[in-house]
Every structure is written in C-alpha cells, then in structure tokens.
N, C-alpha and C positions, 0 to 999 in steps of 0.2 A: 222156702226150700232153696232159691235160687241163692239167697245168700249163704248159703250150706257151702254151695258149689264155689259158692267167690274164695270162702276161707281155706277149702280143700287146696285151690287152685293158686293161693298165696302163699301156701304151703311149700307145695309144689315146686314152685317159681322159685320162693327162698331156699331150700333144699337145692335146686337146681343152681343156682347164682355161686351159692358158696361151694360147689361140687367143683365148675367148672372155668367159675370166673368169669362166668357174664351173665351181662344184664335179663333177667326173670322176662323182659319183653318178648323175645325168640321164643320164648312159650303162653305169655300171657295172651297175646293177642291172638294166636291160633285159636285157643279155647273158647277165649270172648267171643269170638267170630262164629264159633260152634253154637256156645250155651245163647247170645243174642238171636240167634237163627230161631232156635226151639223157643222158644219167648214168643216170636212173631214180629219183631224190629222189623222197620221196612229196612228193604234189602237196600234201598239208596245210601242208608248212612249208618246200616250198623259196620262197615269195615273202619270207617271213620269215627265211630265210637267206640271200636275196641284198639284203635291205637292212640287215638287221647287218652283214653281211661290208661292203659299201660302205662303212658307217660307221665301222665300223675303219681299212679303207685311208686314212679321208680323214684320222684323224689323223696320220701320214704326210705326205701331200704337202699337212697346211694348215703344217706345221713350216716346210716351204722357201718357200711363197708368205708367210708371216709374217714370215720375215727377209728375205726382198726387199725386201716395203713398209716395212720399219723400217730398214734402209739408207739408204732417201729421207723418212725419219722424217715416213713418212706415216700411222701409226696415229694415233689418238686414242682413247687407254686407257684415260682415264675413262669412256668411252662404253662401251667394251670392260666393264669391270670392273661398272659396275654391269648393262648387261644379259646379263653372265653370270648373275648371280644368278638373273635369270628361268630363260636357258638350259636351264641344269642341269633345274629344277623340270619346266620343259617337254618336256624330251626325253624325263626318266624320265616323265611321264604319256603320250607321246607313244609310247614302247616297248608301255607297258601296254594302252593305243588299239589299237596294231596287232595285237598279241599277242590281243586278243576278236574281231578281224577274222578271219573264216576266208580263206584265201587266193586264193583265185579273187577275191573279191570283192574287196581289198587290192590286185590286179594290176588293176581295175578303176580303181578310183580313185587308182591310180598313172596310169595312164592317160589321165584325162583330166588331170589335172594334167599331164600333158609335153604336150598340147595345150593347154592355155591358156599352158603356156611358150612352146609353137612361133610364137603368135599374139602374144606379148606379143614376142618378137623377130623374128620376120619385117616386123611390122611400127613395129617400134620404138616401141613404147608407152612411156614414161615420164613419173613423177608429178611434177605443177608443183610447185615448192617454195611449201612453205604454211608459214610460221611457223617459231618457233626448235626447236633440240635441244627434247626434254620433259624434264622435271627427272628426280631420280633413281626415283622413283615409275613414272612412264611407261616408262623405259628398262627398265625391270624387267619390267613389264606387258606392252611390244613382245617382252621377252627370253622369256617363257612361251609366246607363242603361236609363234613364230619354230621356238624349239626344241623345240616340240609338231610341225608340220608338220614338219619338219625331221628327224623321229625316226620318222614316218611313210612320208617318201620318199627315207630311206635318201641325204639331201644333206645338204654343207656349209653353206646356208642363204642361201648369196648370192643368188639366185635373189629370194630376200624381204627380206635387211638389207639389200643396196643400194637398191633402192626404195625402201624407207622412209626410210633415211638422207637420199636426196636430197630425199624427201617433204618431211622436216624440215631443210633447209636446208645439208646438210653437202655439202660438194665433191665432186665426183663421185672423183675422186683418193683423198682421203680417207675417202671412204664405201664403194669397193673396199676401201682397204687394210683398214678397220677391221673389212669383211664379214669380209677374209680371219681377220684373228683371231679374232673369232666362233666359226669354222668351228672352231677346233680346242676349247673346252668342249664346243658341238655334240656332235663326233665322239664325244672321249672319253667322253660322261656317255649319250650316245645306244645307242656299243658295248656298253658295260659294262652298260646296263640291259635292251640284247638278248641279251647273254651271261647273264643270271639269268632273266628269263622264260622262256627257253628250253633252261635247264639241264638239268631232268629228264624233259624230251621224250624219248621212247624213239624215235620215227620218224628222228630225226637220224642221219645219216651217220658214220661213222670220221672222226674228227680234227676234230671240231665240236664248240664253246667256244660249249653254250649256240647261239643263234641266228650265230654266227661260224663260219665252215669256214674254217681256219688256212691248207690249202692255196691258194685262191684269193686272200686278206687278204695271205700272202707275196707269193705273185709280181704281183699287182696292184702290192704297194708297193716293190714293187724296183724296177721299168720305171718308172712313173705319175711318180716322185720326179724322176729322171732327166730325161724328155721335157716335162713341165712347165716346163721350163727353154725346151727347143726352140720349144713354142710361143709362148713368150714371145717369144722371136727372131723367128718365122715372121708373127705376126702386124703385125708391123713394116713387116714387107714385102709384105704385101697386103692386098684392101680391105678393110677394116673391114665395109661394109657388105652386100658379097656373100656373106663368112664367115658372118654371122650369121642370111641368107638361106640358105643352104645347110644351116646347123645347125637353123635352124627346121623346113628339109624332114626334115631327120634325125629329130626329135623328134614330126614329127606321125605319120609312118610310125608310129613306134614306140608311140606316141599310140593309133591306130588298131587296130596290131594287139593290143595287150594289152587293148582292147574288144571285138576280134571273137572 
C-alpha cells in the first residue's frame, strides 16, 4: 500500500516541478516526513530519511528537465561546470550539517524555510539584476553555499540558483535551464553523502541505503519523471500567477505545520 502512496506522490512532485519550476523536493520531503511517521520510523531519523530519499529521486527527474532545456540549448555550462565544483563540496558538508541536527529540530528549520518560499512566491519577490556573472572564483563560492542549503532541504536548489542567476545578470530562460542542471551534481553528491552518514545507523528501516529508503526513491521516480512532462504542458495553459498563489498556500500550510 505504502508504495501506492510513493507513486501518487511522484506524481504529484512531477506535476508540481513542471507547473512551477522547481524542484519536486518542497514537496517530497513534507509527505515522506508524514507517510514515514504512519509507518512507525523512529522519529530520530525519519526527517533524515525523507530528505535523502528526495534527493535521490531528484537525480531522476533533474535528467529529463536537463535535456528539455538543452533542446532549446538553453543551459549555459560553463556556469554549470564551474559551480559544480562548489556544489559537490557543499552538499557533502551540507549532508554532514544535517546529520548533527537531531530531527525534530531539522523538520523545524525545514519549515521555516518552505515559508520564507511560500512568501517569496506568493508574492513574487525577485532580485534586481546587479552586475555581471562573478568570475570562476565566485561561481564556485555561490556553488558551496547553494549545495550546503540544498543538501539540508533535501531540493534541487532552484529555489536559490535561479535567484542568483538572475541577481547576476543571466536571463531568466537561461538561469532556469542552468538551475535545472545544477540540480542533478546537487542530487547525486547530496544522495550519496546521505547514504554514508547514515550507513551504520541501526534505527533505519528494511531496504534503506544509508539515509535513502529504495522503496519510496523507486516509485517517486517512476511517476515524478513521467508527470513533469504533464506539467510542463499544464502550465501553459493556465495563469502563471494564480499557480504560484496557490503553491505558496501549499507551502506555508506545510511551513506551519512542521513548526507546530
């Protein structure tokens, strides 16, 4: 039954990615953190395993948003390549961050971060463009702290490289597509350093890789891949700006109750 719930919720995620432009994590990990709960997970490391497990999934559906934007050879790769370099660095301290967090407190400060999202897009906050790209120094510098937060709340990191991008002068076109590739060093260097923190945790569940549960990380990424497509489509044909109203109500709910 639970894996019913993983593919509804893959679904979900991908419908949601492709609606709004980001990463399926802003909602995978809420759920996780729900549907883990009803399971019986010890409470020490299910927050910890529902943002591994997101991060997994994302390398997945950042593959298919990656070759979309590069169709319309909208990435811009050197941008890509050098703040991966951060990325990677970032994430793995970003794993390690979370991993000293005990977990009540981790679903805490996931928390308010989906409410400073909800507020940053209900009401369309975005940064003036100030100046050029930063050389490869900076890119690098942006790439640590990106994929520090990023490995913290179990996202893709669009959420924070499109911002910046556009901070720094790059098209908003361009500064999606190049989010999107981001997303997938992110993911992988993100999973992989939540699957070794959390190796030899004895609290962990049957079929869990380290902070990863293989069964939710499948069916997430079967559906999510699939429907990421759809709302690509779907967004097309409706408003822009009520979508992102409506997601912002999503996320402060969700904001809220992982505070209370």
């Amino acid at each position: 039954m639970e894996f019913v719930l993983y593919l509804i919720l893959g679904s979900v995620a991908g419908v949601l990615a492709g609606l709004f432009g980001v990463g399926g994590g802003l909602v995978i990990v809420p759920v996780l953190v729900f549907s883990f709960t009803l399971q019986g997970f010890a409470p020490e490391v299910l927050t910890h395993l529902a943002v591994g497990t997101s991060l997994a999934t994302i390398v997945f559906t950042s593959i298919n948003s990656i070759l979309a934007h590069q169709r319309k050879g909208a990435v811009r790769w050197p941008l890509v390549l050098w703040m991966t370099f951060g990325i990677v660095v970032g994430a793995v301290l970003g794993s390690l961050t979370a991993d000293a967090i005990q977990g009540p407190v981790l679903q805490k400060i996931i928390g308010v971060f989906a409410i400073l999202m909800a507020i940053q897009m209900g009401f369309d906050i975005k940064p003036k463009a100030s100046g050029d790209v930063p050389g490869k120094p900076g890119l690098s510098i942006a790439g640590v702290v990106i994929g520090w937060a990023s490995a913290i709340f179990g996202i893709g990191g669009g959420s924070l490289t499109v911002p910046f991008l556009s901070w720094r002068s790059v098209p908003m076109q361009q500064a999606v597509a190049t989010s999107a590739a981001c997303g997938l060093p992110i993911a992988i260097a993100g999973a992989l350093s939540f699957m070794m923190v959390g190796w030899h945790n004895e609290q962990l569940p049957p079929l869990s890789f380290g902070f990863v549960y293989l069964p939710a990380m499948v069916g997430i990424a079967v559906t999510s891949m699939f429907f990421a497509r759809y709302g690509a489509n779907l967004a097309h044909r409706l408003s822009p700006k009520m979508l992102k109203r409506l997601f912002a109500l999503l996320l402060l709910v969700v904001g809220i109750n992982f505070l209370i």
